[in-house]
N, C-alpha and C positions, 0 to 999 in steps of 0.2 A: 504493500500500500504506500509506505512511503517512499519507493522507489517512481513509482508512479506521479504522484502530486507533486514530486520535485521536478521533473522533467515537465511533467503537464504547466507548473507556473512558471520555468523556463522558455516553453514553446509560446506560454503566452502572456507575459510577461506578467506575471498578476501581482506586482508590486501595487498595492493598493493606492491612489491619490486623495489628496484633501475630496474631491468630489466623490469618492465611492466609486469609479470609473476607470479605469487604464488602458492603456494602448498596447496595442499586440504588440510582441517582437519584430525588429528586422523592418528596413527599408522600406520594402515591396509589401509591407502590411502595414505603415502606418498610417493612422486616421481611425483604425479599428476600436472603437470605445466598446467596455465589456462593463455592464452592471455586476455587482455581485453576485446577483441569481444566474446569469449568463456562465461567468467564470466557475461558477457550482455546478452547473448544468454537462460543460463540456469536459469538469476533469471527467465525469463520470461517462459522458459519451466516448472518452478516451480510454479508461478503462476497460470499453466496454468493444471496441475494437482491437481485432487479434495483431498480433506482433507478424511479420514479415518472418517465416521459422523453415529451416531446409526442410524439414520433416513432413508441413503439408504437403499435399500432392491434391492434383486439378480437382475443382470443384467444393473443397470443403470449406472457401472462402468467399461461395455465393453462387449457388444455382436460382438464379430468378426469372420471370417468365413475366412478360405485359400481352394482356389480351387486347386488342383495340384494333385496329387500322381496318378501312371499311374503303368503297368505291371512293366516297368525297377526300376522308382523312389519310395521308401517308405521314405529316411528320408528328403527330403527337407521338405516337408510339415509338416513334425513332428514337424521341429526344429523351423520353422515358428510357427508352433499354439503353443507351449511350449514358445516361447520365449515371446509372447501375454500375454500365460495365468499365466509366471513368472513375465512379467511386471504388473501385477496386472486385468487384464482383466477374468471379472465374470464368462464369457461364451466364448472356444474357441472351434469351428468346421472346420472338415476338409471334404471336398467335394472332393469325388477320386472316382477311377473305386473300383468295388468289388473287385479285385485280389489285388488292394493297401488295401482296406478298412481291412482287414481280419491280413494283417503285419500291421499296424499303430497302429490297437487296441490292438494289444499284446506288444507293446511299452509303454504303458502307460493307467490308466483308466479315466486319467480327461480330457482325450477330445473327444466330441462328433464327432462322424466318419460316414458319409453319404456315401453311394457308390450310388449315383447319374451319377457319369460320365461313359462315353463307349468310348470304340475305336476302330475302322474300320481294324486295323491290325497284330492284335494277334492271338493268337492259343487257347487263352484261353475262351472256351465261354462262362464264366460267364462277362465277357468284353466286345467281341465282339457287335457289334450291326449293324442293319438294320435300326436303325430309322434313322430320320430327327434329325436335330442339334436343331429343334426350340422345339420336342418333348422331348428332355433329357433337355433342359435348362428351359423348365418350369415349373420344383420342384424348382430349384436352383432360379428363380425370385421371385417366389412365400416366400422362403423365406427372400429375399433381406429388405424389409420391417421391418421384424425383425433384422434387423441386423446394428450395428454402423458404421463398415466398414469393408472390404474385399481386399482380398490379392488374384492375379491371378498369378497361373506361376511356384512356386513351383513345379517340379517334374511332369510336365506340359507332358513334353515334345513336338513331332511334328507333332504327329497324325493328320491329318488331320478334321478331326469329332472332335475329344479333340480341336482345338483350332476355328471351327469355333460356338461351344457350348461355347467358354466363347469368342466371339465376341457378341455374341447374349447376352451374360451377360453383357457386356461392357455396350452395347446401353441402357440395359434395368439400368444398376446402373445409367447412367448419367440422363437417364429420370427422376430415383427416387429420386437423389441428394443424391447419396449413394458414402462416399468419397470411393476410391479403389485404390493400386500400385498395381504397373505393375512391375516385374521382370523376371529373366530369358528366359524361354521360351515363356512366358508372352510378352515381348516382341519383339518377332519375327512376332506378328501382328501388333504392332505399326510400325515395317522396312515394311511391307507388304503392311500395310492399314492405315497407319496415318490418314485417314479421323476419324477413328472411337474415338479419343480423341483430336483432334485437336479443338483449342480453350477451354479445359475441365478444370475448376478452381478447381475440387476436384478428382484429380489425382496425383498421384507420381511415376516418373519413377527413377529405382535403376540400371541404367546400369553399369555392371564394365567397364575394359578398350578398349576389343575387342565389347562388345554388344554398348558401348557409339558411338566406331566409326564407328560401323553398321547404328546404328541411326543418326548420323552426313550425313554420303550418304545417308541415305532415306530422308530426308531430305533438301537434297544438301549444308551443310554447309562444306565449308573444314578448315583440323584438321589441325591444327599449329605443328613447331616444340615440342612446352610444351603444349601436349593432357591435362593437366591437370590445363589449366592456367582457369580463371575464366570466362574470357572473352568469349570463345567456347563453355561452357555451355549455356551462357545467348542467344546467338545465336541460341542456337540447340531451347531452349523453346521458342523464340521467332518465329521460324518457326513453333512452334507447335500450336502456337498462345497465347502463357501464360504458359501454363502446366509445372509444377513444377520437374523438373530434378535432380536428387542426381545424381554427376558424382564422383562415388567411385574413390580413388587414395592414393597415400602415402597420401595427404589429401582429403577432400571430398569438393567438391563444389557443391553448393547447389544455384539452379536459375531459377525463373519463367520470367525471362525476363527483370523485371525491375526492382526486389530486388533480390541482390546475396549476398550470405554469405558464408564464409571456414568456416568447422571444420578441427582445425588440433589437437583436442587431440592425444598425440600417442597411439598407437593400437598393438596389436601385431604385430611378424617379421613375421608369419607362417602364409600361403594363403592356407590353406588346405580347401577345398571342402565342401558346406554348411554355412560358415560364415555370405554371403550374407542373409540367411533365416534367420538371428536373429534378422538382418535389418529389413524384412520387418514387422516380426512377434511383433517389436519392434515400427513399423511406425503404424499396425491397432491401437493397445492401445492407442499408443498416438491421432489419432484418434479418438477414440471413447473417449478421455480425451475434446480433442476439445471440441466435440461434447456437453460432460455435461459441458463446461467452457459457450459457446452458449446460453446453453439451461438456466446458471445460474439452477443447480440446489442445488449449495452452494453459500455462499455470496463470490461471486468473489472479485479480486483486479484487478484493473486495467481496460481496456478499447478496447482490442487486437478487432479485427475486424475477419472474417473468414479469407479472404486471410492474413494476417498477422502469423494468427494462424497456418496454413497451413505451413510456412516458421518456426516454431517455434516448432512445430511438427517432421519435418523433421531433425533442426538442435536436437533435442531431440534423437532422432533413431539414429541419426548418433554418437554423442557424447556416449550413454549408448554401443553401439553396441562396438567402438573403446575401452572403457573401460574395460569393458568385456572382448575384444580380447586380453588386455595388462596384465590384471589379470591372466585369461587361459594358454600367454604366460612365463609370469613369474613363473607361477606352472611347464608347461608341457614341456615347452621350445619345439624342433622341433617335438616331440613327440603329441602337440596339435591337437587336434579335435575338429569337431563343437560340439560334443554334452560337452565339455570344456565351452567352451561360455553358452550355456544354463544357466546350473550351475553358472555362475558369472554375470547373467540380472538381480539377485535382490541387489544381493553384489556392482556390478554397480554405480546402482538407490541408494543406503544408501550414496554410496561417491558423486555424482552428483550433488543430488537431497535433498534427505535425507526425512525423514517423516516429516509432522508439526506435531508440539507440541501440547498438550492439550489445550496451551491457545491460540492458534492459532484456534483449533476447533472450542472453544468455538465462539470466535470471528465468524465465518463461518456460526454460526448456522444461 
């Protein structure tokens, strides 16, 4: 432990200031102001990321999976498994219709591209389909098994067939204790069917400001003057019966009901289109980091619990993603784009986070 939080206040510099605020370490990260609850938040998402060790081998440092991409959307899901497979995640797959799978792969070679999905109303007929929603979703279970965690929603869109095939994935993750967020489109079955995650401890919902206050009335909670006070989250998850809520905002509130926590790193000015995917593709890794912290398959520090972890995770995603968005924005100013963010998920995690030391490793073994 205390090998840990020396290097953690190292990497980020947590010499306290008269204001309760400090500036990260190093050049190429200063301006970074860290609240106290901030600098608490990420020794512990540090701890909770495995060490760089000869002994793993492929896969046990993030198999994750984004379901999304449809005729309209090819880059949600892009920026989603990219932003996975830059947060350090071994294995990232994208589960889409054939018409997405065909532009995804020509985006990039390091992510595995399944055209598993179909949809009921296009023109296109390597898309269309006749089946049953239970018959296309059982490749996509079938692999669930193999996988640390998953991402629904990306580039999703409304189809009907497309979302009642990753309803029938839903049911089938929670049976298998397969964690999974819910975003975008993603969540237009949680405003629909909230039965189908209600009470679920290994879920995360990413709603911005209009999808949060969708979900506020499917749930009957009403939204206060300040939509983004802390208090209206812990309400929304508590009607969901736990289920862990990121309610994006100028800051991010984060609440399963009974523990809530703000990120307020700042983040970029510029809301352009996709940002949310770097979030989520940022939340499976950290997931699938959970997961090897759980399973202990380095010498852990400390003592985190899964739901603990779960909250630690989230402020994890939220924190790298704002990062990112403030690097991107400082480069490209209104000129920004999500595939900007991308590009700065590892640059990020160096100023965050930072790698452990060798003799931190060693320690690990």
């Amino acid at each position: 432990m205390q090998v840990i939080l020396e290097k953690a206040t190292t990497a980020l510099n947590l010499a306290t200031s008269a204001s309760g605020a400090s500036p990260a370490m190093g050049d190429s990260a200063a301006g970074i102001m860290l609240s106290a609850n901030s600098k608490k938040m990420l020794i512990k998402v540090r701890q909770m990321v495995p060490p760089m060790l000869d002994k793993f081998h492929k896969g046990q440092l993030g198999r994750v999976a984004v379901i999304g991409g449809s005729q309209d959307y090819t880059g949600a899901p892009y920026f989603s498994a990219m932003a996975s497979a830059k947060l350090g995640a071994d294995l990232s797959h994208v589960i889409c219709t054939p018409a997405a799978a065909t532009v995804i792969k020509s985006y990039s070679p390091n992510l595995m591209v399944h055209p598993l999905m179909r949809q009921s109303l296009t023109d296109d007929p390597r898309t269309n389909s006749d089946s049953h929603a239970s018959q296309i979703a059982e490749p996509i279970i079938e692999m669930l098994g193999r996988l640390h965690a998953v991402v629904i929603g990306p580039g999703l869109g409304r189809d009907p067939l497309m979302q009642e095939t990753c309803a029938l994935v839903i049911e089938a993750a929670r049976k298998q204790g397969v964690p999974f967020v819910l975003d975008a489109d993603g969540l237009m079955l949680v405003q629909s069917r909230p039965e189908l995650i209600q009470g679920c401890k290994e879920c995360i919902l990413t709603p911005n400001v209009v999808e949060f206050g969708r979900l506020a009335k499917a749930v009957k909670v009403d939204i206060p003057e300040d939509p983004n006070d802390e208090g209206v989250c812990a309400k929304v998850a508590n009607a969901l019966g736990g289920v862990l809520v990121i309610q994006k905002g100028y800051r991010d509130v984060i609440s399963n009901g009974t523990l809530s926590v703000v990120c307020d790193l700042e983040g970029g000015k510029k809301r352009s289109g996709g940002q949310g995917d770097t979030l989520t593709g940022s939340l499976a890794t950290l997931l699938a980091y959970r997961k090897a912290y759980l399973d202990k398959i380095w010498k852990v520090e400390g003592d985190m619990d899964d739901k603990e972890l779960l909250v630690v995770a989230a402020f994890g995603g939220s924190a790298l993603t704002r990062e990112a968005s403030r690097l991107a924005f400082k480069a490209h100013g209104r000129a920004l784009q999500a595939s900007d963010l991308t590009e700065n998920v590892p640059i990020a995690f160096e100023h965050l986070i930072g790698e452990k030391d060798d003799a931190e490793e060693k320690a690990n073994l």
